[in-house]
C-alpha positions in Angstrom: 52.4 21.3 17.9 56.0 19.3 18.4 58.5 20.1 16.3 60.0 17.1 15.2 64.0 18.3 16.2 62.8 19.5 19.5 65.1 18.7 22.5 63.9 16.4 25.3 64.4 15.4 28.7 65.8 11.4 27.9 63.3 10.1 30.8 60.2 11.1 33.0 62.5 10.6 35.9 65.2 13.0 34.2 62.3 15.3 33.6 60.8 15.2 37.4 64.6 15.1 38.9 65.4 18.6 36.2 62.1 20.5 37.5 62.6 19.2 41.1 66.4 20.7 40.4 64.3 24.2 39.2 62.2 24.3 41.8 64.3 22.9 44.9 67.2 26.0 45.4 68.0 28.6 47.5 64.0 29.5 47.6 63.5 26.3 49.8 66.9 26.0 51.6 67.5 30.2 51.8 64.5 32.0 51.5 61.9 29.7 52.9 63.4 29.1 56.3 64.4 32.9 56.3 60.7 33.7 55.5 59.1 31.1 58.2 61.3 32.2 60.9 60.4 36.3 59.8 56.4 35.6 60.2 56.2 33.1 63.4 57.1 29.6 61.8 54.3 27.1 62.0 51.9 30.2 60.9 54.0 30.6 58.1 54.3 26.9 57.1 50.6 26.1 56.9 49.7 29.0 55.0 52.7 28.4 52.4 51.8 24.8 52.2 48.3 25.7 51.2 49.0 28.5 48.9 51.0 25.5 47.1 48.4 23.4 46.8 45.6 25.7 47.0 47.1 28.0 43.6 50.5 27.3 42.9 50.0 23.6 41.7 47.1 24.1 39.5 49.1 26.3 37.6 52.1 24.5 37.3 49.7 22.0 35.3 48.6 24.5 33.3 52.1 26.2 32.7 53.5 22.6 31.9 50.6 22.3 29.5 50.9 25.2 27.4 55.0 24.6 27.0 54.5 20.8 25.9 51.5 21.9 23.3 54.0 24.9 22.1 57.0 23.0 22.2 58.8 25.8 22.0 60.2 29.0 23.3 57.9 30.6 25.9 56.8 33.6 23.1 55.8 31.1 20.4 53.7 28.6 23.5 52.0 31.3 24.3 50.9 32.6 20.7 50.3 29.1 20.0 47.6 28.6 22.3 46.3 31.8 21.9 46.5 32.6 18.3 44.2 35.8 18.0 45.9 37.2 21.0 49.7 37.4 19.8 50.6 40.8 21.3 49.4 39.6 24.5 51.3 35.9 24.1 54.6 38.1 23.3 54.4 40.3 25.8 54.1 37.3 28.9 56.4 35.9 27.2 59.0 38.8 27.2 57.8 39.5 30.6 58.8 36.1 31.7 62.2 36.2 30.4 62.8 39.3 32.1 61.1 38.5 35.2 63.7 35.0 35.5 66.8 37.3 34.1 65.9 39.5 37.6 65.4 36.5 39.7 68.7 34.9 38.5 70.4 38.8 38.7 69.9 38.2 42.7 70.3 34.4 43.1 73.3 34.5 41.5 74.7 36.7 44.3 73.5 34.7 47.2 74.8 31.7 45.5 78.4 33.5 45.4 77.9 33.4 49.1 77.5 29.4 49.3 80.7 29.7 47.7 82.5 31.6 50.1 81.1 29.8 52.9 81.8 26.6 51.3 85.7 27.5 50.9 86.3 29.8 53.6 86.7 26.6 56.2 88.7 25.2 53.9 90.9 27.8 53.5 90.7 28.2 57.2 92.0 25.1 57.7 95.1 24.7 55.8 96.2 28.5 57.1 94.7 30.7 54.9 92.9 32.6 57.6 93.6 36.0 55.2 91.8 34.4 51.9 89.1 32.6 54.4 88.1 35.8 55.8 87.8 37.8 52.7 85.6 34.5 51.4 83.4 35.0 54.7 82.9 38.8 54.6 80.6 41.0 52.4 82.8 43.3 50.7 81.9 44.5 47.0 85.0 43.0 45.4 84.6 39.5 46.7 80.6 39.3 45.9 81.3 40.4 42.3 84.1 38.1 41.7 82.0 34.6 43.3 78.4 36.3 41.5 81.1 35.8 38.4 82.2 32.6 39.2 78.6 31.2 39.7 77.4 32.4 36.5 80.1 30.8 34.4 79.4 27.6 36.2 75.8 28.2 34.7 76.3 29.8 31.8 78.6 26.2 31.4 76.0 23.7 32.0 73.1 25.4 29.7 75.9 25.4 26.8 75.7 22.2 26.2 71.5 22.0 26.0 68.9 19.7 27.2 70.0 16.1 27.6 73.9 16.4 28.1 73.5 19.4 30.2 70.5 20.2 32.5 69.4 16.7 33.0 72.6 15.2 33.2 74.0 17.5 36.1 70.2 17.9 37.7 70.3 13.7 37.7 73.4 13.5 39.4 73.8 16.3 41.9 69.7 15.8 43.2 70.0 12.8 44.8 73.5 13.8 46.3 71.6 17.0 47.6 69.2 14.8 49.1 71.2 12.7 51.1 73.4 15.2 52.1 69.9 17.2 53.8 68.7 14.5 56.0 71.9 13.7 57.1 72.8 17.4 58.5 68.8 17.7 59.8 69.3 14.4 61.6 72.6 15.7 63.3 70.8 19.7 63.8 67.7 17.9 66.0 69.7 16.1 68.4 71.7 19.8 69.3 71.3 21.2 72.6 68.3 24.0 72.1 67.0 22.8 68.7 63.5 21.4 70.0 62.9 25.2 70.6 63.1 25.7 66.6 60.9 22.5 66.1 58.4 24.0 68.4 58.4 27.4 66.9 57.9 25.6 63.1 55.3 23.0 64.0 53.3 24.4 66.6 50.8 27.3 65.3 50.5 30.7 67.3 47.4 32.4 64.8 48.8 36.0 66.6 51.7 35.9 63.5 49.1 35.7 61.0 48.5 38.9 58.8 47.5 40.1 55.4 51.2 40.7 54.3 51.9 37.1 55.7 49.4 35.9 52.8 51.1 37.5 50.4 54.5 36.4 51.6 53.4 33.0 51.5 52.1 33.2 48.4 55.0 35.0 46.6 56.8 32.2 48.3 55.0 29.4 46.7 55.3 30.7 43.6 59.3 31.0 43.7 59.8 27.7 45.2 58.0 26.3 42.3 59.4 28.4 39.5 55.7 29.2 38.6 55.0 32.4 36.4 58.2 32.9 34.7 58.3 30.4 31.9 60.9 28.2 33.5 58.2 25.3 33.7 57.1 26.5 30.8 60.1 25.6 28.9 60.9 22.5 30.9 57.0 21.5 29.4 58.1 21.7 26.1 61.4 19.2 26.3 58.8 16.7 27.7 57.6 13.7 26.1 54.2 13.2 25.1 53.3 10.3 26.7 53.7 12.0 30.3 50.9 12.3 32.6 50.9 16.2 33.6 49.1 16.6 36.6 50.5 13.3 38.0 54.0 14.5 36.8 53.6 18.3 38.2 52.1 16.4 41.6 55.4 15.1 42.0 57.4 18.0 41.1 55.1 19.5 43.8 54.9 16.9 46.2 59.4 16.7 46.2 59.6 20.6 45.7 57.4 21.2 48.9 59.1 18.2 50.9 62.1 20.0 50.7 61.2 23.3 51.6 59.6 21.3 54.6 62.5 19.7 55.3 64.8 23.0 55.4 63.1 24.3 57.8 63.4 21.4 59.8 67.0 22.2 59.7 67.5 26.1 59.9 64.8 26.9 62.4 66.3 23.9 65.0 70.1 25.6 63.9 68.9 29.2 64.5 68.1 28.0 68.3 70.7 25.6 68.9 73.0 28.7 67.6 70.9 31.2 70.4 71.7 28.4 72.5 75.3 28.6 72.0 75.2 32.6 72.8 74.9 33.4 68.9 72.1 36.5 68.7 69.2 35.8 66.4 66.4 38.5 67.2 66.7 42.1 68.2 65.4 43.6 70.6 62.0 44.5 68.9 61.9 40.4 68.7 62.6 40.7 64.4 65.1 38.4 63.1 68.8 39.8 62.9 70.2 39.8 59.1 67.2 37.9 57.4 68.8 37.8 54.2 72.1 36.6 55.9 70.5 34.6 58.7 71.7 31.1 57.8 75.7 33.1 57.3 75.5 33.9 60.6 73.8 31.0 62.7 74.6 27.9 60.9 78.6 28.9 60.8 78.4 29.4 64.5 76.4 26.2 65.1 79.3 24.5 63.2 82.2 26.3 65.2 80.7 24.5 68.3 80.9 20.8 67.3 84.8 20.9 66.8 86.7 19.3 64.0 83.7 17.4 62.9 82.0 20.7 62.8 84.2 21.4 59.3 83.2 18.1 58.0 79.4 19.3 58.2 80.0 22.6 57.5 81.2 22.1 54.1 78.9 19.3 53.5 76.4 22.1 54.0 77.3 24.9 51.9 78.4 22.2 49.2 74.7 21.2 49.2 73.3 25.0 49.3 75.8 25.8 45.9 74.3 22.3 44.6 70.7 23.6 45.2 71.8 27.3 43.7 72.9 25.7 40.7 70.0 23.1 39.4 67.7 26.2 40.1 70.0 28.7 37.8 70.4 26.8 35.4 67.2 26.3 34.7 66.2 30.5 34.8 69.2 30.9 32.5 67.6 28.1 30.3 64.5 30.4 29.5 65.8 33.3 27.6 69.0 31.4 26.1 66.2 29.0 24.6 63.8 31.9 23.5 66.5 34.2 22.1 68.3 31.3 20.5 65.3 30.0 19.1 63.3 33.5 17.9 67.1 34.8 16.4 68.2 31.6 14.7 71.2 32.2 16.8 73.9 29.4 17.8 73.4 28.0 21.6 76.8 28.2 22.6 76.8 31.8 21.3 73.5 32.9 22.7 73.9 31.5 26.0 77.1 33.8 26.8 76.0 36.7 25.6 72.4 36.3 27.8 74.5 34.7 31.0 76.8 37.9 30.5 74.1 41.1 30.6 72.5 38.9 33.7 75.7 39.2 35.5 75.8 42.7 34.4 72.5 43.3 36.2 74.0 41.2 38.9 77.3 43.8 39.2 75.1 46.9 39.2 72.7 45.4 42.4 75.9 44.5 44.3 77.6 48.6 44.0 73.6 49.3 45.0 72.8 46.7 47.7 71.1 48.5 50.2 68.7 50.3 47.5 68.8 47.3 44.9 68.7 43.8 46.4 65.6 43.4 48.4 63.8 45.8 45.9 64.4 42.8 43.3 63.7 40.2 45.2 60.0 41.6 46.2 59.7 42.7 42.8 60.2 39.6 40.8 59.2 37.3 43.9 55.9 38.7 45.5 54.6 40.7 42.5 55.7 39.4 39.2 55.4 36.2 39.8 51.8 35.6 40.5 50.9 38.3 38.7 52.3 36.5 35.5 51.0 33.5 37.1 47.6 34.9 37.4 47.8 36.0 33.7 48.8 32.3 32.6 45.7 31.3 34.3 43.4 33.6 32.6 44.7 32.7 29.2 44.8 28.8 29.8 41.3 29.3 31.3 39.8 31.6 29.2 41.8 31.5 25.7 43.1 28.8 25.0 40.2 26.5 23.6 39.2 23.4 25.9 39.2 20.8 23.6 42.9 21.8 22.6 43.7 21.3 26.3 41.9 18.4 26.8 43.6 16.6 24.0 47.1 18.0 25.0 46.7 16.5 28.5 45.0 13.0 26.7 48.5 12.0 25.2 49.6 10.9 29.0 46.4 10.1 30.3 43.9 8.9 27.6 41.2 8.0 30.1 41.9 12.0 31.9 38.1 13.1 30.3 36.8 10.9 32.9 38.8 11.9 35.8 38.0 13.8 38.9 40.9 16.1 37.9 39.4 16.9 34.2 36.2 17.9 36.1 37.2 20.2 38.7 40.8 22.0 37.2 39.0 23.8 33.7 36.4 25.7 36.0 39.6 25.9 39.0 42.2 27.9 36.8 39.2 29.5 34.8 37.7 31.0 37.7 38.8 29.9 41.4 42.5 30.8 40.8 41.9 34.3 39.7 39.5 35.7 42.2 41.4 33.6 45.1 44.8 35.4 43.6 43.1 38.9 43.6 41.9 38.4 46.8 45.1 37.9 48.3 46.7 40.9 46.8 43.8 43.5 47.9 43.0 42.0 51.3 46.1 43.9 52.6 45.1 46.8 50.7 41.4 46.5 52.0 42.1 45.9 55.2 
């Protein structure tokens, strides 16, 4: 189904380093800590790693799949592989696009943040305590004005396409990100009161799990991995056809999960060594303080204890978080700049503003209606659209599209796949398993 002029990712490691960029963002480094430390840590951490692997990597194959088959915008994959169904294709695809647009709408907010954090000390330290404490607070003017900064940065990088954009910056700032993490979670465990993080994150206490924790998890899973919102989708159909998929979305996986793994290593020891410190983390009902602001609050303070060196990490910090922010918007902003560009013969460069600019519009109407607005968006697209969309995928690369189509689609990286343990179990798993284990965890709150 390739079009011959079709944009791709120059290498498999571009590709895996791109989709590990997607996946690895403020949903690992942000919400993921935020989330663990909100429903009892280590409760939280098992249930979101098996939600992962359990329903969230089967269907990043099959997502993966159906883009690099398509090779095209999300709309025209979808009617591809399920000709006879093209109102249905169309309308998950248009879902998607809006679905990533809301994501992005709040992401680029929280990113804006990073960027106020990441200057603020800066500022700070050169005299600017006036400009440094607008940076640090959360005042309507200066949210707009970073949201707006953030999403030009974006709107910048997906200007200039595939190659010379996404995988370029994803391939440089990745492994930067990377070193920059275990350095700062190296430094974070050997803080007075951090082994009271670790043990909260790595030792279970079953009392913390619930229903709602299930569903949390599994929303939470599906975010990480970009999964249900054609961002994968899209990233499948710059791939080469000589990539193995499952062993390719096993590693996208496998360095997507590590990192969420590894972020809580860091906050959760933080949030204590902060308590430690006399910072306040929990109210008096024992919930979290400012979940959505949690790491503003603790990690700042951890940093104001370890003197001048405590600027040094600081800023290495929140330069990694806006690194994170920005390999994860840029590929959201990817999915309806290459669908709208593609379906309305319209220029890139054109397209992209336009699309970048009614996000940020979206963005500027949440930030006059935070209170009523934010967290409504984030549960929306997070726990609800996205598996739902993912659930819908499922059913149509289980149920529509025809086997042998798949079979040969996931041949051209694996010609000896028929054969595998994979080939046997996944058909019959997305088919069947994935749906009624995905229902299950949406009415079990609703049952109970």
């Amino acid at each position: 189904m390739a079009s011959g002029n079709r944009a791709q990712f120059s290498s498999r490691l571009g590709f895996i380093l791109a989709a590990a960029g997607s996946a690895v963002g403020l949903g690992n480094i942000w919400g993921f800590p935020t989330q663990a430390a909100s429903n009892g840590g280590a409760v939280f951490l098992l249930t979101y790693l098996a939600m992962v692997f359990i329903l969230a990597y089967p269907l990043l194959v099959a997502e993966l799949t159906i883009g690099r088959y398509g090779a095209s915008n999300p709309i025209r994959s979808l009617i591809s592989v399920a000709p006879k169904q093209k109102a249905l294709g169309s309308a998950v695809g248009i879902a998607g696009m809006l679905g990533v647009s809301g994501i992005l709408s709040f992401y680029a907010i929280v990113a804006g943040w990073f960027f106020g954090f990441l200057a603020g000390p800066l500022l700070s330290a050169v005299g600017m305590d006036a400009a440094a404490a607008w940076l640090e607070g959360f005042s309507i003017e200066r949210n707009l004005v970073l949201m707006l900064l953030f999403m030009v940065l974006t709107i910048l990088v997906v200007r200039n396409g595939v190659a010379d954009g996404i995988e370029k910056w994803s391939s440089r700032l990745m492994p930067v990100l990377f070193v920059l993490f275990i350095l700062m979670v190296i430094y974070t465990l050997f803080q007075p009161g951090a082994v009271d993080g670790l043990k909260m994150y790595l030792v279970p206490d079953t009392s913390h799990f619930s229903p709602d924790l299930m569903v949390s998890a599994m929303g939470q899973a599906f975010f990480s991995l970009s999964i249900g919102v054609c961002t994968m989708m899209v990233y499948g159909s710059y791939l080469r056809k000589d990539a193995d998929l499952p062993k390719t979305a096993a590693q996208v996986a496998l360095l997507d999960t590590g990192v969420a793994f590894v972020a809580g290593l860091l906050i959760l020891p933080a949030m204590f060594a902060a308590q430690h410190n006399g910072v306040q983390i929990y109210n008096e009902a024992g919930g979290l303080l400012d979940g959505d602001t949690l790491v503003f609050s603790v990690l700042p303070a951890m940093f104001d204890t370890m003197g001048s060196a405590g600027l040094i990490v600081g800023v290495a910090f929140f330069a990694l978080m806006v690194i994170a922010a920005l390999t994860s918007s840029i590929s959201m902003l990817e999915v309806p700049v290459s669908c709208a560009s593609e379906e309305l013969n319209k220029d890139r460069k054109t397209v992209v503003w336009w699309i970048g600019g009614a996000i940020a519009l979206f963005s500027t109407v949440i930030i006059f209606n935070f209170g009523s607005l934010f967290g409504l968006v984030i549960s929306i697209t997070t726990e609800y659209m996205q598996p739902i969309l993912g659930l819908i995928m499922a059913l149509i690369a289980g149920w529509i599209w025809k086997r042998n189509q798949v079979l040969e689609e996931l041949r051209q990286g694996n010609p000896e796949i028929s054969e595998s343990l994979f080939w046997k179990v996944w058909p019959t798993y997305v088919r069947v398993v994935c749906p009624i284990l995905m229902a299950l965890v949406f009415l079990w709150p609703l049952i109970k």
